[in-house]
C-alpha positions as CSV (number, residue, x, y, z in Angstrom):
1,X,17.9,-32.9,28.3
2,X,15.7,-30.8,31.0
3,X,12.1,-30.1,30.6
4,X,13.1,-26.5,30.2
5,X,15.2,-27.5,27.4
6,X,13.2,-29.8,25.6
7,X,10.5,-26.8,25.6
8,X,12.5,-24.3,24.4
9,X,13.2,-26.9,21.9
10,X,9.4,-27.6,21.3
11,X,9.0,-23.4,21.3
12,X,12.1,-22.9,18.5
13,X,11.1,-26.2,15.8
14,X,7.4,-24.4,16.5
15,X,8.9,-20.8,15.3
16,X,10.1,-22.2,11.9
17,X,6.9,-23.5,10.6
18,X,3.1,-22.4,10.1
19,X,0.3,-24.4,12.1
20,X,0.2,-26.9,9.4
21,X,-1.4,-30.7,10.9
22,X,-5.3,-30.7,10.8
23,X,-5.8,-26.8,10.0
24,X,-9.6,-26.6,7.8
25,X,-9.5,-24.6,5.2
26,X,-12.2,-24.9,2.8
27,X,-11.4,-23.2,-0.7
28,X,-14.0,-20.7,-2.0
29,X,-14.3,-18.8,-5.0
30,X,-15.6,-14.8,-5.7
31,X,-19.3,-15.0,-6.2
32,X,-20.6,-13.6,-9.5
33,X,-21.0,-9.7,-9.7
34,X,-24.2,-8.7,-8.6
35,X,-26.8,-6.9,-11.7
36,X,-29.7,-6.4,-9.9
37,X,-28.6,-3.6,-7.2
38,X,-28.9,0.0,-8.0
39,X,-25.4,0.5,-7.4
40,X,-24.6,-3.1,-10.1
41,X,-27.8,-1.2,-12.7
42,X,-25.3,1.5,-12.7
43,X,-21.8,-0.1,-13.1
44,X,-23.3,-2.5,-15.5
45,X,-24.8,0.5,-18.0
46,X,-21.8,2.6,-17.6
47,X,-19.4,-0.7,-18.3
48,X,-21.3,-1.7,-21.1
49,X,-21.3,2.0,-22.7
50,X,-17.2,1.4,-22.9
51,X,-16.9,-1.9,-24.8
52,X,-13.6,-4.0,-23.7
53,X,-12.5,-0.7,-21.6
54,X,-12.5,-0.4,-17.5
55,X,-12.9,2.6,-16.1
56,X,-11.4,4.4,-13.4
57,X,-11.8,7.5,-10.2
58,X,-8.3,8.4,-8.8
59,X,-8.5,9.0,-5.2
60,X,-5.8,11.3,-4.3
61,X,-7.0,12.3,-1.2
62,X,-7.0,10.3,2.0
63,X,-10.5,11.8,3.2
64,X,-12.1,10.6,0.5
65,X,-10.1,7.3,-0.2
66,X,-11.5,6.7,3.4
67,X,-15.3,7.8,2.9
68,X,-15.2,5.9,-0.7
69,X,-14.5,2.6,1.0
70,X,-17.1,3.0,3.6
71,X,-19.6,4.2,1.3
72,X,-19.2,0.9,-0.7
73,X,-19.4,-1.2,2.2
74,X,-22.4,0.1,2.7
75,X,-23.6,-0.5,-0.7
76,X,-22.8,-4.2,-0.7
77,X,-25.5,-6.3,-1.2
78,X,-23.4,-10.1,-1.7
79,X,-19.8,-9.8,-0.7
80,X,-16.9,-8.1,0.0
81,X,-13.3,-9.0,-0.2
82,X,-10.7,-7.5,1.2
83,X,-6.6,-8.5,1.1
84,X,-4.6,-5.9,3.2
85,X,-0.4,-5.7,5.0
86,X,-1.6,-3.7,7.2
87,X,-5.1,-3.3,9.1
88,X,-4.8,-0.9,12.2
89,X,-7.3,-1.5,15.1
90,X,-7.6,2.2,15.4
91,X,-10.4,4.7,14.7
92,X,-10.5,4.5,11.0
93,X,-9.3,0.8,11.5
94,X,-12.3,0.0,13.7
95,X,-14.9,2.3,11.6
96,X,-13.6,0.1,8.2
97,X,-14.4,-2.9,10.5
98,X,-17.8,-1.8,11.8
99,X,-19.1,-1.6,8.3
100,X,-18.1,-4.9,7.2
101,X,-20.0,-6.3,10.2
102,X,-22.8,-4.1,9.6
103,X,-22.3,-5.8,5.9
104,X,-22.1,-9.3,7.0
105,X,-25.1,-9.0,9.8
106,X,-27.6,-8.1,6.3
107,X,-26.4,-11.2,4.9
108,X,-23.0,-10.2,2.6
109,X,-20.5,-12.4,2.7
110,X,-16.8,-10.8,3.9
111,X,-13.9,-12.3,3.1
112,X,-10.6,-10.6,4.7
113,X,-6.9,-11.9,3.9
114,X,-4.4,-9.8,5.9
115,X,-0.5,-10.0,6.4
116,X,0.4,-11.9,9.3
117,X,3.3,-9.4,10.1
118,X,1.7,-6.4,11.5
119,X,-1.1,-7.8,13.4
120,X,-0.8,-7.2,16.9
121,X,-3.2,-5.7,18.9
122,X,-5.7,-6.4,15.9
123,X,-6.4,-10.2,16.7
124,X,-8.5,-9.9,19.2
125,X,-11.0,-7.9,16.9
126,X,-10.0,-10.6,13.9
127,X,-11.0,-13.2,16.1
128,X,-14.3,-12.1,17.0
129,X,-15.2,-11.2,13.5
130,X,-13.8,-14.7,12.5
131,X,-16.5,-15.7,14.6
132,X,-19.7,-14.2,12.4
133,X,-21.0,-16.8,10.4
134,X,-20.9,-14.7,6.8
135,X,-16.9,-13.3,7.7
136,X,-13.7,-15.5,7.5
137,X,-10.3,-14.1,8.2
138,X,-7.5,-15.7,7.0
139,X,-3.9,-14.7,7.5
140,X,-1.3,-14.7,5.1
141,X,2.6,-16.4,6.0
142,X,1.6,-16.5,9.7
143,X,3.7,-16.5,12.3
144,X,3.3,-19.9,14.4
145,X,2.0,-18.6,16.9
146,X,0.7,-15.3,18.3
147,X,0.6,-16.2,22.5
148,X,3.0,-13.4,23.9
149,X,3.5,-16.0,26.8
150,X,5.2,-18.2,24.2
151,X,7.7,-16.3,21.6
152,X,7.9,-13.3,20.2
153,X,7.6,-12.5,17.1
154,X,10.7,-10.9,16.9
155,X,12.4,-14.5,17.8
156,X,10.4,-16.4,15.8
157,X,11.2,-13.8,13.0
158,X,15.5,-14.9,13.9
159,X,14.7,-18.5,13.7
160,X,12.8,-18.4,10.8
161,X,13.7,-15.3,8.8
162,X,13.7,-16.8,5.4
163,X,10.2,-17.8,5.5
164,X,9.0,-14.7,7.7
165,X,10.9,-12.0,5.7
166,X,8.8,-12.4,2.8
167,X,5.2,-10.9,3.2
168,X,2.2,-9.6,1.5
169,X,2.1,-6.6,0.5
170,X,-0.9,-6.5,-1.4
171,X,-3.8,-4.0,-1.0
172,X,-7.4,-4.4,-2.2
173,X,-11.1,-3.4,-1.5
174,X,-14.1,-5.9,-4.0
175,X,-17.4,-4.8,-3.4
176,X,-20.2,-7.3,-4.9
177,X,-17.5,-8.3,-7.9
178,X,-18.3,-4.7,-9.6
179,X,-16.1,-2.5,-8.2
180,X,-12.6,-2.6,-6.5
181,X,-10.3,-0.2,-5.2
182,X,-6.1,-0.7,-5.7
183,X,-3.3,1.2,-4.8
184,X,-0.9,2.2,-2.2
185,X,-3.3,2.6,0.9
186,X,-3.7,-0.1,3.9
187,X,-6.4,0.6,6.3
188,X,-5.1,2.6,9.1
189,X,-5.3,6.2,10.7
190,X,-1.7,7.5,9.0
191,X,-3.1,6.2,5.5
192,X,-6.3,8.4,5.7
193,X,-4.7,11.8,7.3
194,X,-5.9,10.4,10.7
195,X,-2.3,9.9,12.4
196,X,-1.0,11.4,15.5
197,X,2.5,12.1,13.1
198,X,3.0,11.2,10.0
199,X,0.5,11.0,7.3
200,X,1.1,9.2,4.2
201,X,0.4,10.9,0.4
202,X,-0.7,8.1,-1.4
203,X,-3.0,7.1,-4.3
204,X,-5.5,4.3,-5.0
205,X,-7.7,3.8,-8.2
206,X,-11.8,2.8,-8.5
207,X,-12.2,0.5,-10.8
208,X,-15.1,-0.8,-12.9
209,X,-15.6,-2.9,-15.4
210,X,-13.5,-6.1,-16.7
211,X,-10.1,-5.2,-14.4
212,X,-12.6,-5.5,-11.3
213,X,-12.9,-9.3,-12.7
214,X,-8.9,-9.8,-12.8
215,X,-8.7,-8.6,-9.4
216,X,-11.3,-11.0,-8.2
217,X,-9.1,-14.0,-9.7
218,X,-6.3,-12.6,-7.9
219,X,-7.9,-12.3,-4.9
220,X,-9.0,-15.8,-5.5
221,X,-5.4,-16.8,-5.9
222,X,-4.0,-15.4,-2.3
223,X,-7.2,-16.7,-0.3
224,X,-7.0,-20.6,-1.8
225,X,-3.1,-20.9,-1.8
226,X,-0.8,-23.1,0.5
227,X,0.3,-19.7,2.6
228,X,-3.4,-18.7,3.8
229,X,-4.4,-19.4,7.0
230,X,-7.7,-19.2,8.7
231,X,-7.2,-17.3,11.8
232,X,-8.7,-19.5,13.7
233,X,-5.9,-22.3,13.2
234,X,-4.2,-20.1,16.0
235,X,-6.8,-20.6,18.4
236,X,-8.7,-18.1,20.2
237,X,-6.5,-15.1,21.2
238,X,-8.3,-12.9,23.3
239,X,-11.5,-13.6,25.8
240,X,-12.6,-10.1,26.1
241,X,-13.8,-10.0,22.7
242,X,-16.7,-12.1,21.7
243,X,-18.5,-10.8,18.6
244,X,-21.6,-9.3,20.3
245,X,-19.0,-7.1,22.5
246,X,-17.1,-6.4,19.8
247,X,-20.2,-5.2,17.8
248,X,-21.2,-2.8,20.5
249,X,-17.8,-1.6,21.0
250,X,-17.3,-0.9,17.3
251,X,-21.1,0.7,17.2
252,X,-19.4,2.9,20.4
253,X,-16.8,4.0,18.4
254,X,-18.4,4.9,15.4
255,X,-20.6,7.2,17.0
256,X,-17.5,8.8,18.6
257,X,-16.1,8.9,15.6
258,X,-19.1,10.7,13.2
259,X,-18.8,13.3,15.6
260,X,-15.2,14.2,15.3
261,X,-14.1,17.2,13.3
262,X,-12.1,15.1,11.0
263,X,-15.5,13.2,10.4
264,X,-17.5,16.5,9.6
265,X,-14.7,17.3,7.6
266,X,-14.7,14.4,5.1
267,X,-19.1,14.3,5.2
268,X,-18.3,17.5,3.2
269,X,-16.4,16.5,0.2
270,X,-17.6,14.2,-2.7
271,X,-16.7,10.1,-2.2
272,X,-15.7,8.2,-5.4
273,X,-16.8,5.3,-5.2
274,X,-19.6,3.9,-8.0
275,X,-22.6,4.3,-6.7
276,X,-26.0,5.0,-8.1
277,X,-26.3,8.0,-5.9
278,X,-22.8,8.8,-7.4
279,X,-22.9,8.8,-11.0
280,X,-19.7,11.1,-11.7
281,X,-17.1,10.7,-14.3
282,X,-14.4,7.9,-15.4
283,X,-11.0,7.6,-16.8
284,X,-11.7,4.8,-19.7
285,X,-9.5,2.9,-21.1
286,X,-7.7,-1.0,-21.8
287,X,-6.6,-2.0,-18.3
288,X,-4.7,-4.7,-16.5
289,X,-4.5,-6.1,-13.3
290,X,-1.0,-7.4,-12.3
291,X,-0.5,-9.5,-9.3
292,X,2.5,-11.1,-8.1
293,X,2.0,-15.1,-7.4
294,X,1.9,-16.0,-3.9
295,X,4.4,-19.0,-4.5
296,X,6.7,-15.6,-5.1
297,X,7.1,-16.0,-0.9
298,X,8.4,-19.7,-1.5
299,X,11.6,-18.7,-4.1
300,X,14.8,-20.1,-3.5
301,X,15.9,-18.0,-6.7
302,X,14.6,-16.0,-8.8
303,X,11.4,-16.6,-11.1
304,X,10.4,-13.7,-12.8
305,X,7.1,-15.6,-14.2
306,X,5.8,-15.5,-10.6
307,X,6.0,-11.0,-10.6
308,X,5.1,-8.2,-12.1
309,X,8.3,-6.4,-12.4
310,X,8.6,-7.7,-16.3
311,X,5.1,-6.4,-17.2
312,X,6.4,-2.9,-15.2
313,X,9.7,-2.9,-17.5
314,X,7.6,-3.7,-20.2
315,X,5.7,-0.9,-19.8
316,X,8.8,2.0,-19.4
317,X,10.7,0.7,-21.7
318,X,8.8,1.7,-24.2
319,X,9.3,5.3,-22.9
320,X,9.1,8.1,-26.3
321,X,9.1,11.6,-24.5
322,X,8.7,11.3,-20.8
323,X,9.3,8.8,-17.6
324,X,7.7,9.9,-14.3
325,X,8.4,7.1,-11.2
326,X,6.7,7.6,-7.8
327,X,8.2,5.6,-4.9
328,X,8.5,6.4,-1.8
329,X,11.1,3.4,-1.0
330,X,13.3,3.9,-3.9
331,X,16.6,1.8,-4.1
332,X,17.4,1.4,-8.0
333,X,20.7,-0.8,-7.7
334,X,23.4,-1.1,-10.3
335,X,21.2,-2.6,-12.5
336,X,18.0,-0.1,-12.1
337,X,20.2,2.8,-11.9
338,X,21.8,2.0,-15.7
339,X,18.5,1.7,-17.0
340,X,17.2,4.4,-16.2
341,X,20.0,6.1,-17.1
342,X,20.0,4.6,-21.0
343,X,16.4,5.9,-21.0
344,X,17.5,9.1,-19.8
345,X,20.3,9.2,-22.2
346,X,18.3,8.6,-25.1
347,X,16.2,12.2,-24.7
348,X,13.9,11.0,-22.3
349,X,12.9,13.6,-19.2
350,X,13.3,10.7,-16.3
351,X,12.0,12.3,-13.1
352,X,11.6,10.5,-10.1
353,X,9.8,11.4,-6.8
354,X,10.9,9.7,-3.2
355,X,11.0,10.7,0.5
356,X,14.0,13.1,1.5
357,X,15.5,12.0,4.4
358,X,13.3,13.9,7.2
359,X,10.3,13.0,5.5
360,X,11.5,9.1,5.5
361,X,10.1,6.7,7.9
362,X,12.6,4.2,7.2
363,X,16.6,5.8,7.5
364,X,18.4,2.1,6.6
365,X,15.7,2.4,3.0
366,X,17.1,5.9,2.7
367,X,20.7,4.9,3.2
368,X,20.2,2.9,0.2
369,X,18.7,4.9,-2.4
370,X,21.5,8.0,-1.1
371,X,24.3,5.5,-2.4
372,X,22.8,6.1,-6.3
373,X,21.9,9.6,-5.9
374,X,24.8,10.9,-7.5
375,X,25.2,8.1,-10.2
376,X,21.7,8.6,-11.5
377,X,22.0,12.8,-11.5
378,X,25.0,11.9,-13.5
379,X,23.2,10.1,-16.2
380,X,20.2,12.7,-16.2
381,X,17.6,11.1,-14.5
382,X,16.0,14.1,-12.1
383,X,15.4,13.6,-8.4
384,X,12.9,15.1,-6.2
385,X,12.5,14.3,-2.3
386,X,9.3,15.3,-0.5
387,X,9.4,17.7,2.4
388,X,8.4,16.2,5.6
389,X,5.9,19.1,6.0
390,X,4.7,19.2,2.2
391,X,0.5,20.3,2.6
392,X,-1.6,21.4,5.3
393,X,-2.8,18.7,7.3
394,X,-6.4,17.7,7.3
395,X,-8.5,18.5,10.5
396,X,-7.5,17.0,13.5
397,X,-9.8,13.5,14.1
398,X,-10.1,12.0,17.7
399,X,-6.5,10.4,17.2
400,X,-4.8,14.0,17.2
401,X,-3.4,16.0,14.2
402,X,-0.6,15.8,11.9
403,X,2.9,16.8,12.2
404,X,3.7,16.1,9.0
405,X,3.6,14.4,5.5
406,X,5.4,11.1,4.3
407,X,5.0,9.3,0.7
408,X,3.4,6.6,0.7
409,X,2.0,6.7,-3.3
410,X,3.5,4.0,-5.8
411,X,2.9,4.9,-9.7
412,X,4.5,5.6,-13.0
413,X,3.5,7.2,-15.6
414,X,5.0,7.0,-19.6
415,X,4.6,9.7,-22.1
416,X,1.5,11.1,-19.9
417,X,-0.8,7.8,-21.7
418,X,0.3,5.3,-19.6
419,X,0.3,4.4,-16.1
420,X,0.3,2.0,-12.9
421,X,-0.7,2.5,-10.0
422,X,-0.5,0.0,-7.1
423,X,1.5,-1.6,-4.1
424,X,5.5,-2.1,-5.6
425,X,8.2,0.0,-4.1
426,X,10.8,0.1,-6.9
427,X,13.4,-1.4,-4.4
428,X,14.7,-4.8,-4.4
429,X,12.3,-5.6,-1.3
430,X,9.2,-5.3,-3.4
431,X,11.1,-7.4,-6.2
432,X,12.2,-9.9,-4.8
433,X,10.6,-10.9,-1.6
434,X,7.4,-9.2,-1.1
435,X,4.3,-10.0,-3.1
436,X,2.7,-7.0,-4.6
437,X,0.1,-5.7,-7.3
438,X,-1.6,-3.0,-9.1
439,X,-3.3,-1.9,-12.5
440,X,-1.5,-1.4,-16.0
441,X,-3.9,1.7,-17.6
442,X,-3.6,2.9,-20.9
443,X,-6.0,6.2,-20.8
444,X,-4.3,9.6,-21.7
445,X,-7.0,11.3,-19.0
446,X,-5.9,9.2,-16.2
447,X,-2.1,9.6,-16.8
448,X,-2.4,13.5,-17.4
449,X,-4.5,13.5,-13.9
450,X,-1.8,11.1,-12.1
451,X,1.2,13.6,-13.7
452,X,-0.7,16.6,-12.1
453,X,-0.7,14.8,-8.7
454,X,3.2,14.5,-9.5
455,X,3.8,18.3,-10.8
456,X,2.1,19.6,-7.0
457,X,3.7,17.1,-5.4
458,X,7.1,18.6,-6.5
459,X,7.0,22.3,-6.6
460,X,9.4,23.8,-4.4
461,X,7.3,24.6,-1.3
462,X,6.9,21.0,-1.1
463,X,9.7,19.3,-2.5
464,X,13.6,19.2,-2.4
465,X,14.8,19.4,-6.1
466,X,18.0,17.3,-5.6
467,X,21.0,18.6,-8.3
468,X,24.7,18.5,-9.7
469,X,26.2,21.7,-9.4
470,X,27.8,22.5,-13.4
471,X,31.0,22.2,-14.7
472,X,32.6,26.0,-14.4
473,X,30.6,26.6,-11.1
474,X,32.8,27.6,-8.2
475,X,31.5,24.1,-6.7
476,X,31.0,22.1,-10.0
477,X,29.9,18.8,-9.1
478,X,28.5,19.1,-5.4
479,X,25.2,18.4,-4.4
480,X,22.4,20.5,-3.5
481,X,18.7,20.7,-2.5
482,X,16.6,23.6,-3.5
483,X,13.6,24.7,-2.1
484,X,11.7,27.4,-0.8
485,X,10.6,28.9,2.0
486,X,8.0,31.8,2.6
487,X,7.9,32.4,-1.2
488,X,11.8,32.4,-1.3
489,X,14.7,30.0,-2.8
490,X,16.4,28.2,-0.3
491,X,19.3,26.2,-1.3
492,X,20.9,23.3,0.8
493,X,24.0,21.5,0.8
494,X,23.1,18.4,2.9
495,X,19.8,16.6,3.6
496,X,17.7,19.3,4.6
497,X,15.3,19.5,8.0
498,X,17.1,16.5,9.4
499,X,19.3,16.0,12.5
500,X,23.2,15.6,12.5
501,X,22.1,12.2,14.6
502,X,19.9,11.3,11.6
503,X,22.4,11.7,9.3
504,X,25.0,9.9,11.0
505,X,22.8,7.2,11.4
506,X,22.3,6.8,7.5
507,X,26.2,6.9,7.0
508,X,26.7,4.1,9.6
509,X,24.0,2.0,7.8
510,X,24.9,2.5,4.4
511,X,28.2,0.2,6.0
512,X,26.2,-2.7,6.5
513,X,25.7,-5.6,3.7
514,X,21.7,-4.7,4.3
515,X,20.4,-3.7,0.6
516,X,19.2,-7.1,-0.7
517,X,16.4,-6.6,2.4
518,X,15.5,-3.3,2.6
């Protein structure tokens, strides 16, 4: 064999596995919560007011879901940890970033777990963090290597797709073991109303009290397991970043950024985060934190122990009056569309909120969940798709403004008493391959609040209300959307606001054998 061959060789065996021989990684544990902070004074004597209960703030919009996190980042005192699929080295990206190095330089210590599949031009900034001694980054299911000299990702991902296909998807914010944020949002300019295009609607919870302590252990879980990296077993990535650059450059950009109108913007509304200087209200009530297993990445088959879908089921099946699903990658299957058809069938108002087709950032997901539209009308469940334009965007911040809206939000919500909110697409993706989590809440407060997110979400101005035509109509049985437009109905008989090439495209996907990874 040639020396080109035998390193194309070397490069391909390389592609299917992790840096394994003689990586470091020394297992650490989340330090106790801090009680002797104002901010921990605070959580402690609310907490302690509540019994057994946690309690929650529902951040609904992304302004604030950005200012919360900073605040409490600013707050800590002892550590932070943070486990992300998705952390953007853009504006709000960076800002996140300055505060944890502002964090770690007064002594906190920063723990940060990211998904190995969307970091890119981030790992120059991850290395140099890597690099302070109170911050470690670790990455989760890595790719073996990240040299663009050597190969891409994209080849590595055909020569090892088993193994790479399944990621992360995880998303939480600890702050000094007393408070955490959960939900849908990574950190990243579309997730915060910051995006050029598309912005994502999406939802996260604060948390207090003993969920915070659940989440800790699962964090624990992901950091110390066989598929966590440090990012340093990759060697160092990029030369123009050492950490006292990056801190100025970071310290730059902050300044740039306080300044933009989008910044201004968010100073002016309230944060939730818990704070001393922040006392506001909670949703209380018996909570759970449910977390995939990360040895969910290494199934052959199977293992239902390892997720959280049974603990969801668990959850709707006991459904009396009232079933409201929130997913913005929604692909039911046989299996999922029955269900929620028996529920449906057994007086239960089923209603279901997803992306229409122009509001979609992903037309093969779409392709899938328009193959069970008609089945699950049928059988009573009721379907509502988001309107690409749905809600004024916020004010423009130095990455440009908003051309439109995309959901992003993953919750559901029984009989308006209970309800979870976290990472999990109801899709066969987030079943089966992915890892994800979120929080299991029984509080009648928090549901109504999470149902009222769901009843503006789906009025007709911003929302597609997807429906059979009746028996004895002059078109019984075809499908329509209706909406409105400048305070009038509008009615549509194919995917609305999206091009004839779009929808072509979704016909020619929903040919290919794809649904199992999408």
């Amino acid at each position: 064999m040639t020396t080109v061959g035998m390193a194309l060789v070397g490069l391909a065996l390389a592609a299917c596995s992790p840096p394994r021989p003689g990586v470091i990684k020394q297992p650490s544990k989340a330090l106790r919560p801090t009680t002797t902070t104002p901010s921990a004074r605070y959580v402690h004597a609310e907490v302690a007011r509540h019994m057994d209960k946690s309690g929650f703030r529902l951040l609904t919009r992304s302004t604030n879901a950005l200012l919360s996190r900073v605040v409490l980042a600013d707050h800590a005192q002892h550590s932070i940890d943070l486990q992300y699929y998705i952390f953007d080295n853009d504006e709000t990206g960076r800002l996140v970033a300055q505060r944890l190095l502002q964090a770690a330089d007064r002594g906190v210590r920063v723990r940060l777990l990211l998904d190995d599949i969307n970091v890119r031009d981030t790992i120059g900034m991850l290395d140099a963090l890597d690099r302070h001694p109170n911050i470690e980054v670790r990455l989760f299911n890595p790719f073996a290597t990240h040299n663009p000299s050597m190969l891409s990702k994209a080849t590595q991902f055909l020569l090892d797709a088993h193994r790479l296909n399944r990621r992360m998807h995880n998303k939480s914010f600890i702050v000094d073991g007393n408070v955490a944020i959960v939900g849908g949002r990574n950190i990243g300019n579309d997730y915060f109303d910051a995006g050029d295009a598309t912005n994502f609607r999406d939802l996260d919870l604060v948390a207090i009290g003993p969920v915070v302590k659940q989440a800790s252990q699962a964090f624990d879980e992901y950091w110390n397991c066989d598929e966590a990296y440090p990012v340093s077993a990759f060697g160092k990535h990029a030369d123009h970043y050492d950490l006292a650059k990056l801190r100025t450059d970071l310290a730059r950009d902050a300044r740039v950024f306080a300044q933009s109108d989008y910044a201004q913007a968010a100073l002016d509304e309230d944060y939730n985060g818990a704070t001393a200087d922040n006392p506001g209200k909670w949703f209380w009530g018996p909570a759970n934190l449910v977390a995939d297993q990360p040895e969910k990445v290494e199934m052959q088959e199977d293992q239902p122990q390892l997720r959280i879908g049974p603990d969801i089921k668990a959850m709707t099946d006991g459904a009396q009056h009232s079933l409201l699903l929130i997913s913005p990658y929604f692909i039911p299957g046989d299996s999922g569309t029955r269900y929620l058809g028996s529920i449906a069938e057994r007086g239960v108002a089923v209603k279901v909120l997803t992306n229409s087709l122009a509001s979609n950032d992903e037309p093969a997901v779409y392709s899938g969940y328009s193959r069970y539209r008609r089945p699950l009308l049928e059988s009573g469940v009721q379907l509502y798709e988001l309107r690409p334009a749905a809600g004024a965007p916020q004010p423009a911040s130095t990455a440009g403004t908003s051309s439109g809206v995309s959901l992003h939000a993953k919750a559901v919500v029984v009989d308006e008493q209970k309800v979870f909110i976290g990472s999990m697409n109801m899709d066969a993706r987030s079943r089966l391959l992915n890892t994800e989590m979120g929080i299991i809440v029984d509080s009648a407060p928090l549901a109504q609040a999470v149902t009222r997110f769901f009843d503006a979400a789906i009025v007709p101005a911003s929302a597609y209300h997807v429906v059979l035509l009746p028996a004895g109509s002059p078109h019984a049985g075809a499908m329509q959307w209706q909406a409105s437009k400048d305070g009038k109905p509008v009615i549509y008989d194919h995917d609305p606001d999206a091009t004839m090439q779009r929808r072509v495209e979704v016909q020619l996907l929903k040919l290919l054998p794809i649904e199992g990874l999408l």
